[in-house]
TORPAPA-481929 format. One record per residue (C-alpha): residue number from 1; residue in three letters; x, y, z. Coordinates in Angstrom, 1 decimal, padded with zeros to 4 digits. Example, Ala and Ser with C-alpha at 12.3 -4.5 7.8 and 13.67 -1.06 7.14 Angstrom:
    nr   rest       c1       c2       c3
     1    ALA    012.3   -004.5    007.8
     2    SER    013.7   -001.1    007.1
END
This chain:
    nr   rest       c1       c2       c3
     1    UNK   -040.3    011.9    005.1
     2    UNK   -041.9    009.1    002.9
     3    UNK   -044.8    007.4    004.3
     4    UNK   -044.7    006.1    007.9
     5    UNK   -046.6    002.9    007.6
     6    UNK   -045.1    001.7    004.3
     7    UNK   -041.7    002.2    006.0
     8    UNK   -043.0    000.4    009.6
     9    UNK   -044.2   -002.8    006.9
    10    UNK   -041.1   -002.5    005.1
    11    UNK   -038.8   -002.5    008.6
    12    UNK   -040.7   -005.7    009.8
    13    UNK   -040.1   -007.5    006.6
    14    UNK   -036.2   -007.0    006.9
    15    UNK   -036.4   -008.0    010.0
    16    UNK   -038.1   -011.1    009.5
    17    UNK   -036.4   -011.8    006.5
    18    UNK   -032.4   -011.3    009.0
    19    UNK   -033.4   -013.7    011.7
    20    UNK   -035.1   -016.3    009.4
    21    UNK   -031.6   -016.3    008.0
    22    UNK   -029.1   -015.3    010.5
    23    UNK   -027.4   -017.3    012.7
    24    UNK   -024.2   -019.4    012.9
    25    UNK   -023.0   -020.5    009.1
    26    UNK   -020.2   -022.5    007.8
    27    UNK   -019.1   -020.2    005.3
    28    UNK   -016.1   -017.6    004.4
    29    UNK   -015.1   -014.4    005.3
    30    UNK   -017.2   -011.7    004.1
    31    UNK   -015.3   -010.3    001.2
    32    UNK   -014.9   -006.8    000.3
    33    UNK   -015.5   -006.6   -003.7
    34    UNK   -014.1   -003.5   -005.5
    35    UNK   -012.1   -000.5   -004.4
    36    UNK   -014.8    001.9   -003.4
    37    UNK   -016.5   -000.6   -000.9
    38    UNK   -012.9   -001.9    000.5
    39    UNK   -011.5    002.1    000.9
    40    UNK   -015.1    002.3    003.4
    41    UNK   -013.7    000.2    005.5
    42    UNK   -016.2   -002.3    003.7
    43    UNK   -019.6   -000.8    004.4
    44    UNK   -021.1   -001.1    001.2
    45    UNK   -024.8   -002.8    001.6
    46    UNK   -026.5    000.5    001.4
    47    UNK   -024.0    002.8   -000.2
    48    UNK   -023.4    000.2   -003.9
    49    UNK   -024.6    002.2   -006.7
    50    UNK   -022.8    000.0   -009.7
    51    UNK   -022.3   -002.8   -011.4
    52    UNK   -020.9   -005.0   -008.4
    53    UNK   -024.6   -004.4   -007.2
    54    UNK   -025.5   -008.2   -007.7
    55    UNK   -022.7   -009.1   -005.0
    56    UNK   -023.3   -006.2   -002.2
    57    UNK   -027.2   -006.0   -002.7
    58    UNK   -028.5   -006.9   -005.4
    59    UNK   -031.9   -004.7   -004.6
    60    UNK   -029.7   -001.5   -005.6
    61    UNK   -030.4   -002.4   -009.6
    62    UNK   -033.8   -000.9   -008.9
    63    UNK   -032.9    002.5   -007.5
    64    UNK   -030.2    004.0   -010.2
    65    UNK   -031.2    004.8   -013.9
    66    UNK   -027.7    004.3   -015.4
    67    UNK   -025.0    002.0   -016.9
    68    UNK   -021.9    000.7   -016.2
    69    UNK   -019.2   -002.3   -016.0
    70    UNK   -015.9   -002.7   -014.0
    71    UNK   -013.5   -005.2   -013.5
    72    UNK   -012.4   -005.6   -010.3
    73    UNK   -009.4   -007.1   -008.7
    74    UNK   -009.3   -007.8   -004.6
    75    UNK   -007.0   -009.6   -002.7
    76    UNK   -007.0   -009.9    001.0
    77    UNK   -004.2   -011.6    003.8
    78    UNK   -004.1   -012.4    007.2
    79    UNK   -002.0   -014.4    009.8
    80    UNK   -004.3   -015.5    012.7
    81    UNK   -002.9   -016.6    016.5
    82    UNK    000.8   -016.6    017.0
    83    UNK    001.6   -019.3    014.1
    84    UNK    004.6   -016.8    012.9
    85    UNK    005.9   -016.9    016.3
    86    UNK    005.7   -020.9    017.0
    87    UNK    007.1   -021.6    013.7
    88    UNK    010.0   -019.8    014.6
    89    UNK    011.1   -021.7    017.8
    90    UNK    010.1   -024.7    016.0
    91    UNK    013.0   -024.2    012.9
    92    UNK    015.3   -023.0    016.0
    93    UNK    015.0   -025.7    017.7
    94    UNK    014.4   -028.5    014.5
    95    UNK    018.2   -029.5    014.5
    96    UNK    017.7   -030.3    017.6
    97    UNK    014.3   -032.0    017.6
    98    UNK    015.6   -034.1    014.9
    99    UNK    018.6   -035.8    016.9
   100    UNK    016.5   -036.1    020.2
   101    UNK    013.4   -038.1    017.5
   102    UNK    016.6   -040.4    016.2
   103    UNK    018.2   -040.9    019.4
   104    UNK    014.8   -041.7    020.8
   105    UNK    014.3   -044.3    018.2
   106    UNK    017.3   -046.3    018.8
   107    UNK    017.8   -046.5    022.1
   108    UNK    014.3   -046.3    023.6
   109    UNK    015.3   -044.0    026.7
   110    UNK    015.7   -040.4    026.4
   111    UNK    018.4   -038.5    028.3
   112    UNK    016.9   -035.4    030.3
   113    UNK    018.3   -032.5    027.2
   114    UNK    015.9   -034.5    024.6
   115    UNK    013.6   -034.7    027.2
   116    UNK    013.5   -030.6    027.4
   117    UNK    013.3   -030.8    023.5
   118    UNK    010.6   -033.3    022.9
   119    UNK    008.3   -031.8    025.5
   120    UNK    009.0   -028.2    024.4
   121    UNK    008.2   -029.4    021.2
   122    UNK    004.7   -030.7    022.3
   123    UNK    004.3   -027.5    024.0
   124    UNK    004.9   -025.5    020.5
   125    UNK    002.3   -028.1    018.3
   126    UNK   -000.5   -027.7    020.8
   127    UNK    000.0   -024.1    019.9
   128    UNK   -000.4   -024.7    016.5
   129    UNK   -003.1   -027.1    017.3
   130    UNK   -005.3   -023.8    019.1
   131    UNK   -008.6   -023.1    017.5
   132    UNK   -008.3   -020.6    014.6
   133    UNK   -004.9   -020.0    014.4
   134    UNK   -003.0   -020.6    010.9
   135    UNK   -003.2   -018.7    007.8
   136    UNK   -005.8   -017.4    005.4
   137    UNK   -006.2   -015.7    002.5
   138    UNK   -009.1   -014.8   -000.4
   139    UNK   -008.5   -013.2   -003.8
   140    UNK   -011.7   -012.1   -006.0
   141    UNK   -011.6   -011.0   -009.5
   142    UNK   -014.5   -010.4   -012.0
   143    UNK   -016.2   -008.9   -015.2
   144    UNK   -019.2   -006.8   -014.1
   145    UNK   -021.8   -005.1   -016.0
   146    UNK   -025.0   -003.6   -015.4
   147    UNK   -027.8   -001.5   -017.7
   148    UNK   -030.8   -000.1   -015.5
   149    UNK   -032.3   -002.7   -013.3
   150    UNK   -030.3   -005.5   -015.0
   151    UNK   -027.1   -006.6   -014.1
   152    UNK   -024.8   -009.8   -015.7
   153    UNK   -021.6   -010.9   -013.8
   154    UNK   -018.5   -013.5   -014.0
   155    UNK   -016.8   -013.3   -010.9
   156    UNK   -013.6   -015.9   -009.7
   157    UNK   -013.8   -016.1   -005.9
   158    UNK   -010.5   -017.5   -004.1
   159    UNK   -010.4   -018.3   -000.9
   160    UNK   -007.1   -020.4    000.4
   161    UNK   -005.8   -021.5    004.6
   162    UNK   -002.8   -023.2    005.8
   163    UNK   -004.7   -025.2    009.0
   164    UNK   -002.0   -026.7    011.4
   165    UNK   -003.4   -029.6    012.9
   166    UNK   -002.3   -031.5    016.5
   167    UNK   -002.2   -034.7    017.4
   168    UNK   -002.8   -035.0    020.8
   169    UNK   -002.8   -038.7    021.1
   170    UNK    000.8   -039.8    020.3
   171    UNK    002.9   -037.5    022.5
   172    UNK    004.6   -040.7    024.8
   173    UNK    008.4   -039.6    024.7
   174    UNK    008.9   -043.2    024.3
   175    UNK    009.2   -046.1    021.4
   176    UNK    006.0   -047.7    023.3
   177    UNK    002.4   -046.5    021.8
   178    UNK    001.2   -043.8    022.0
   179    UNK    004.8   -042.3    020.9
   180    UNK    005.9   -039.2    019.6
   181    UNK    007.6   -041.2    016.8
   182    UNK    004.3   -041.8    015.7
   183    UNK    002.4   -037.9    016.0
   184    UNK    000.5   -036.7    013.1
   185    UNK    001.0   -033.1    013.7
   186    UNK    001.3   -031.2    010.7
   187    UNK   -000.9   -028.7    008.9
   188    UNK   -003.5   -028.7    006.0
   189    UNK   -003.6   -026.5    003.2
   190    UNK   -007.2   -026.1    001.9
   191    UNK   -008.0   -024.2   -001.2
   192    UNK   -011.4   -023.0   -002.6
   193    UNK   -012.1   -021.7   -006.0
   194    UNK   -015.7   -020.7   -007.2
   195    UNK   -016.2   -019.0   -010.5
   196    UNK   -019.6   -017.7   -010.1
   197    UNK   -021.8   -016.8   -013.4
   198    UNK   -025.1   -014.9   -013.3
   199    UNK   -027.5   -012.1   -013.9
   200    UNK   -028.6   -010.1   -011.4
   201    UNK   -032.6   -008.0   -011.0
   202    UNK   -034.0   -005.6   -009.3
   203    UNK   -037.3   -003.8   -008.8
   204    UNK   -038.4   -000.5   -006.6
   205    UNK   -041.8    000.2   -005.2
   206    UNK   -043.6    002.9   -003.3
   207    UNK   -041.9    005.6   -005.6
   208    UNK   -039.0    004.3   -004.6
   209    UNK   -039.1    004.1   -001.1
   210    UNK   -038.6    000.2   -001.2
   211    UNK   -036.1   -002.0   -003.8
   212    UNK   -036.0   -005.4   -003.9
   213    UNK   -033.1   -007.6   -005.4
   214    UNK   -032.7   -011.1   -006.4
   215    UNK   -029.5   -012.8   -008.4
   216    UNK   -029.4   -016.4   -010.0
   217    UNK   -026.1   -017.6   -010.4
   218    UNK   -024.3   -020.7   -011.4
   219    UNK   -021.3   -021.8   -009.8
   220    UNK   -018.5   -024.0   -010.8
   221    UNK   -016.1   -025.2   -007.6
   222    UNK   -012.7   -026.4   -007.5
   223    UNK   -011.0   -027.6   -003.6
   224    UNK   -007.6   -028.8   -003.1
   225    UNK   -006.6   -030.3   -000.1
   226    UNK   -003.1   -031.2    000.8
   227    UNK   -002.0   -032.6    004.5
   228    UNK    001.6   -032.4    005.5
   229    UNK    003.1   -034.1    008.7
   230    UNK    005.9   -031.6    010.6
   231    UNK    008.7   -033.6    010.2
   232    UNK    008.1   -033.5    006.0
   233    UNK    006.1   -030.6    006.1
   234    UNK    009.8   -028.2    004.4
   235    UNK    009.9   -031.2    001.5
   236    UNK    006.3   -030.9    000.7
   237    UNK    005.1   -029.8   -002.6
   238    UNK    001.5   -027.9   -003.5
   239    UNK    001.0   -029.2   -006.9
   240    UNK   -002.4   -027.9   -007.6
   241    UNK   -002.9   -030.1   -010.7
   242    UNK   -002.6   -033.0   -008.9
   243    UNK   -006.1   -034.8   -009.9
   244    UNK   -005.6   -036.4   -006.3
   245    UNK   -006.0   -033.7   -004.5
   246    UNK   -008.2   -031.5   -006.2
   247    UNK   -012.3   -031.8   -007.0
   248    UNK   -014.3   -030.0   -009.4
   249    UNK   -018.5   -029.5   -009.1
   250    UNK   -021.0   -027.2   -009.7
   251    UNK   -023.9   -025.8   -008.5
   252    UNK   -026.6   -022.7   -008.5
   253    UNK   -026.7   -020.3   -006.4
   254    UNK   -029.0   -018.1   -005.2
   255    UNK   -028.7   -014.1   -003.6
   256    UNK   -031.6   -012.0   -002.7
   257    UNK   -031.5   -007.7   -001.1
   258    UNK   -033.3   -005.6    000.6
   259    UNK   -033.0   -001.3    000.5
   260    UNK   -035.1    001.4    001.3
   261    UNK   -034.3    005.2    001.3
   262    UNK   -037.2    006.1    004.2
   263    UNK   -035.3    010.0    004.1
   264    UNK   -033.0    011.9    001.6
   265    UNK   -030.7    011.4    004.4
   266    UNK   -030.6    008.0    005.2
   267    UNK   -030.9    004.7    002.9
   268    UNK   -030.5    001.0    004.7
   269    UNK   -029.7   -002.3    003.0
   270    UNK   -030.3   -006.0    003.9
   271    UNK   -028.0   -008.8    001.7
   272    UNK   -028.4   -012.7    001.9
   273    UNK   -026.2   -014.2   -000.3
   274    UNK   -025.7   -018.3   -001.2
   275    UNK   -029.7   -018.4    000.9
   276    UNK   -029.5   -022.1   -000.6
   277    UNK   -026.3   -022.6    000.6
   278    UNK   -024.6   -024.4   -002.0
   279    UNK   -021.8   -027.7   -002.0
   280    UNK   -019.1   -028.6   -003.5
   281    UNK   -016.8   -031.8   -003.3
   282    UNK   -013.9   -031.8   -001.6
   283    UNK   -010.6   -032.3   -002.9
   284    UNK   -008.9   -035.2   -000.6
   285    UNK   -005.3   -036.1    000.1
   286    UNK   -004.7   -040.2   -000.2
   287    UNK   -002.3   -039.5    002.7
   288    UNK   -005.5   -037.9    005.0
   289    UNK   -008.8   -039.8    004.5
   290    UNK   -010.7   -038.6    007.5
   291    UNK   -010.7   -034.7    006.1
   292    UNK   -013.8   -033.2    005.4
   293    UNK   -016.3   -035.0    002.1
   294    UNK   -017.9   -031.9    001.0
   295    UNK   -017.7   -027.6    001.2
   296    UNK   -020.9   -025.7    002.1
   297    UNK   -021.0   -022.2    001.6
   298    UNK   -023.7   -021.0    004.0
   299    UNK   -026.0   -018.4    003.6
   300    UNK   -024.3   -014.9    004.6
   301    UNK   -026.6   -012.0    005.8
   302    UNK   -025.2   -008.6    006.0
   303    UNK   -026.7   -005.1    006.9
   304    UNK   -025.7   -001.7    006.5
   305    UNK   -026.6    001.6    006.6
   306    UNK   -025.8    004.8    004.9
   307    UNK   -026.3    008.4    005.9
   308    UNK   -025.9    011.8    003.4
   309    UNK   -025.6    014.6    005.3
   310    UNK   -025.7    017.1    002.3
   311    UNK   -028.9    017.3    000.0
   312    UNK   -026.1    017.1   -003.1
   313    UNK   -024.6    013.8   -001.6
   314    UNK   -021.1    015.1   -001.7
   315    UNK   -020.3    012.9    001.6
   316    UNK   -021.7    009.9    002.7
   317    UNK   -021.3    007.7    005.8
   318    UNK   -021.6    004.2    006.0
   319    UNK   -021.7    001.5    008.3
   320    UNK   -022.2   -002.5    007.9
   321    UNK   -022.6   -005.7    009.9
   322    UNK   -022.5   -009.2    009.5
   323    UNK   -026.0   -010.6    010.8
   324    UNK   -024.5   -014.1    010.6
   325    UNK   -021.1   -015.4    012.8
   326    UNK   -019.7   -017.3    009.6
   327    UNK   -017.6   -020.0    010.5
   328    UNK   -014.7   -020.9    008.2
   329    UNK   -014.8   -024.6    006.3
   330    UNK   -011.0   -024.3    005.7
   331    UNK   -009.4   -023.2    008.9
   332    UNK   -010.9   -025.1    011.7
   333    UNK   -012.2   -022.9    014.7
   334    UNK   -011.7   -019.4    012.6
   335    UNK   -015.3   -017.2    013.1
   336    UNK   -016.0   -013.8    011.8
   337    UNK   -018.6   -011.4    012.0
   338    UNK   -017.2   -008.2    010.5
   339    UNK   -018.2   -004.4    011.6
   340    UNK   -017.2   -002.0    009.0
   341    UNK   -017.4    002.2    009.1
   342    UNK   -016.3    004.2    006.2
   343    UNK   -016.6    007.8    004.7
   344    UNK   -016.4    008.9    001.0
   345    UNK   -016.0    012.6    000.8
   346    UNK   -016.4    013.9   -003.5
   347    UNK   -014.6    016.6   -004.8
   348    UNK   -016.5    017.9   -007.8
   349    UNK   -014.1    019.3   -010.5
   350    UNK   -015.2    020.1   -013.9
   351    UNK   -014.5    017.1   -016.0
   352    UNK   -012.5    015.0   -013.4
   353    UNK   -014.6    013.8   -010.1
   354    UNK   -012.1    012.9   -007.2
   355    UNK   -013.3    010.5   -004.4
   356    UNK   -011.8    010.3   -001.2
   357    UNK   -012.4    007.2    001.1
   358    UNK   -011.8    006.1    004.6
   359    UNK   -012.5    003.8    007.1
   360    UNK   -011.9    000.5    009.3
   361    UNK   -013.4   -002.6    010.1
   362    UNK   -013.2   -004.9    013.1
   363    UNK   -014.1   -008.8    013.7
   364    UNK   -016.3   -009.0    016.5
   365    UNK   -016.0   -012.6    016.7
   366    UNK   -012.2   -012.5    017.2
   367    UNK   -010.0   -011.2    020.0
   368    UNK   -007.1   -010.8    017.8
   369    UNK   -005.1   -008.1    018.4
   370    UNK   -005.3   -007.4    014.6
   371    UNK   -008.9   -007.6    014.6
   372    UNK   -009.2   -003.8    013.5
   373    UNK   -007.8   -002.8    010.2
   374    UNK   -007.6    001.1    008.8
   375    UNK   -008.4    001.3    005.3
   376    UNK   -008.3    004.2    002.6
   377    UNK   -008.6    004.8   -001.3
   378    UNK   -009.7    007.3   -003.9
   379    UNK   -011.2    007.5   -007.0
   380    UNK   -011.3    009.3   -010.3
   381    UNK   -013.6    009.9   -013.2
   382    UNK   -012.8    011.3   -016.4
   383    UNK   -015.9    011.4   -018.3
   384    UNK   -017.0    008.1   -018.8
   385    UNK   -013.6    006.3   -017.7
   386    UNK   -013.7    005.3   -013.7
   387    UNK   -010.4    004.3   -011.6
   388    UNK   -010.1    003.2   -007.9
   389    UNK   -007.8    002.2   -006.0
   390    UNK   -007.8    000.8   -002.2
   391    UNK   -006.0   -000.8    000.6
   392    UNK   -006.3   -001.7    004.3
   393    UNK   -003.6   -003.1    006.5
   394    UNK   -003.7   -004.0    010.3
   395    UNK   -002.0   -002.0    012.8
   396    UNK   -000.5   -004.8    014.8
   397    UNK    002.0   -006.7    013.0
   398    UNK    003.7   -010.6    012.9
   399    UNK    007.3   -011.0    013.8
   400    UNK    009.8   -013.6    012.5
   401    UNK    012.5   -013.7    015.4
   402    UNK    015.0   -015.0    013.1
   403    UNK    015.1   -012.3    010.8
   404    UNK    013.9   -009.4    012.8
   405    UNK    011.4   -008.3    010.0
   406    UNK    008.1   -007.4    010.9
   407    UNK    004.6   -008.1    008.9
   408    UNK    001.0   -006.7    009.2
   409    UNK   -001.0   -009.3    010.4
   410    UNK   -003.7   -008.6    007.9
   411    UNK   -003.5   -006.4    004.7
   412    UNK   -005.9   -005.7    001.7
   413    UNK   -005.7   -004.7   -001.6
   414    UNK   -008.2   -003.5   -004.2
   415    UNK   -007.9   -002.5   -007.7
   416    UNK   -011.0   -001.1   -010.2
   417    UNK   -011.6    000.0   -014.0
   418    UNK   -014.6    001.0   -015.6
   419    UNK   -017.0    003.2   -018.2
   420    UNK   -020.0    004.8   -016.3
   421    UNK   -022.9    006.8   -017.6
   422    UNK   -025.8    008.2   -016.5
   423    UNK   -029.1    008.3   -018.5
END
């Protein structure tokens, strides 16, 4: 056991440093960079121990005495609220819909059938229209290197949503104002693209009892916004070279970490990343003028924890936890504040190292049925050459009714290569 006090100062000044910080932000999902991290369920604030340091805590540059670089490859999906569902009755029923709108338009009075339809068809929209519900998705890829304490990076972070919108003004089922003729129900699709360019730095003290971490980063941001009514929304085109709808800025960003290793058998990490949070302009549709001006990605705090029950470290256990509720700038209403638990179990072979990884995490700040995902991976060595591989997926899945065929409602993928050495 390392020095009581040193640890008791070093508690207080996480502490301090989380609730100066946490809080409610306007910012994405927490991500889960590379394959070791993703397999863990996404605990990896305490356990990182490579190159993709600078993104999960940058404070572990000053703990390892070795070298490496990865590129990493990450994609993640997920359908939120029952949009799968209400798009379905809405293309069963959009033959009809579409006679009931005509006939209402030329002759003023609806008959009771249209009557069913059109208010069946508000019914479905105000669905749409709930809080959260729509679709997102993020995608990360990057080259990563890091000697000793020092660590460059060049990371391309995607995050995308299809946001249906409702128009709960003009819903008269009549050619008289407010009339359905005239609703604006429809759905945004919202893109955000940051390549992100930096070095990363970090320091231990108290013979290593304490490590702090700091990354400087510029950023170069690209949005696209597109707005689509639901009566045009199956003729609509995403041209994402459209100079009308897209925006380009940049900006700096800054990251700072916390870890201490207080016993052999325990090491805990504390993560803010974007602390300035950052802008970007928004991409705007002509067609949709009252959308959003600007993109802030909030600061993010994240903690975790990671216990070795074995003096060799042949297993670890790892848990993390989003200190902030982040609030999503492209689907209106979406929160999360992700819980992750993982396990990495090595199997030391001559020559070849196999890791084994599992885990889950859950959004705390969403009722979803989906809201837990299982993930696993593994990983191999051969001498300096490093491969991993991961994947999650959600045990509840979407179903489109008209088919039959059955989705997860959330899936993730995670793909690493890499040299690695020790000094």
């Amino acid at each position: 056991m390392k020095d009581s006090r040193t640890f008791q100062n070093i508690i207080a000044l996480a502490s301090s440093l989380g609730c100066l910080i946490a809080g409610s932000a306007s910012a994405g999902e927490w991500t889960f960079v590379g394959a070791r991290y993703q397999g863990m369920g996404g605990a990896g604030v305490a356990t990182v121990n490579d190159s993709l340091s600078p993104y999960w805590n940058p404070a572990a540059l000053g703990m390892a005495q070795s070298y490496d670089g990865v590129l990493n490859m990450d994609i993640m999906a997920s359908i939120e609220g029952d949009v799968l569902g209400v798009i379905d009755k809405l293309e069963d029923s959009q033959a009809e819909v579409d006679a009931a709108i005509d006939r209402l338009g030329l002759g003023g009075v609806p008959n009771a059938e249209d009557q069913a339809t059109l208010d069946e068809l508000l019914v479905q929209l105000a669905k749409l229209g709930e809080d959260g519900t729509g679709v997102i998705g993020t995608g990360s890829a990057g080259l990563n290197m890091r000697w000793k304490k020092y660590a460059v990076f060049s990371r391309a972070h995607t995050e995308f949503a299809i946001d249906p919108t409702y128009d709960k003004n003009n819903q008269g089922i009549t050619v008289e104002d407010p009339s359905i003729l005239d609703n604006e129900s429809g759905a945004r699709v919202r893109g955000l693209g940051v390549i992100e360019s930096g070095v990363g730095y970090g320091h231990s003290f108290f013979d290593g009892l304490l490590s702090v971490g700091a990354n400087l980063k510029y950023m170069h941001g690209i949005t696209y916004s597109k707005f689509a009514g639901y009566q045009t929304i199956e003729d609509a085109e995403l041209d994402f070279g459209d100079s009308n709808l897209r925006e380009e800025s940049g900006n700096f960003g800054l990251d700072l970490g916390l870890m201490s290793k207080p016993f052999d058998f325990l090491q805990v990490g504390l993560v803010a990343r974007n602390v300035n949070s950052p802008k970007f302009k928004t991409g705007r549709d002509p067609s949709d003028p009252n959308s959003r001006k600007n993109f802030t990605m909030d600061a993010q705090v994240r903690m975790g924890a990671a216990f070795f029950p074995f003096s060799n470290d042949i297993l670890v256990i790892a848990t993390d936890l989003d200190l902030t509720a982040n609030e999503s700038d492209l689907l209106e209403g979406y929160k999360s504040r992700l819980w992750s638990l993982g396990a990495e179990y090595k199997i030391p072979i001559p020559v070849v190292s196999i890791a084994l990884r599992a885990g889950g995490y859950m959004n705390a700040a969403s009722g979803a049925d989906h809201a837990f995902v299982l993930t696993g991976g593994l990983g191999l060595k051969v001498w300096l050459l490093t491969l991993d591989l991961a994947g999650g997926l959600s045990p509840a899945q979407a179903e489109i009714k008209a088919n039959g065929d059955k989705y997860p409602s959330r899936g993730n993928l995670s793909a690493v290569l890499g040299i690695r050495g020790n000094f």
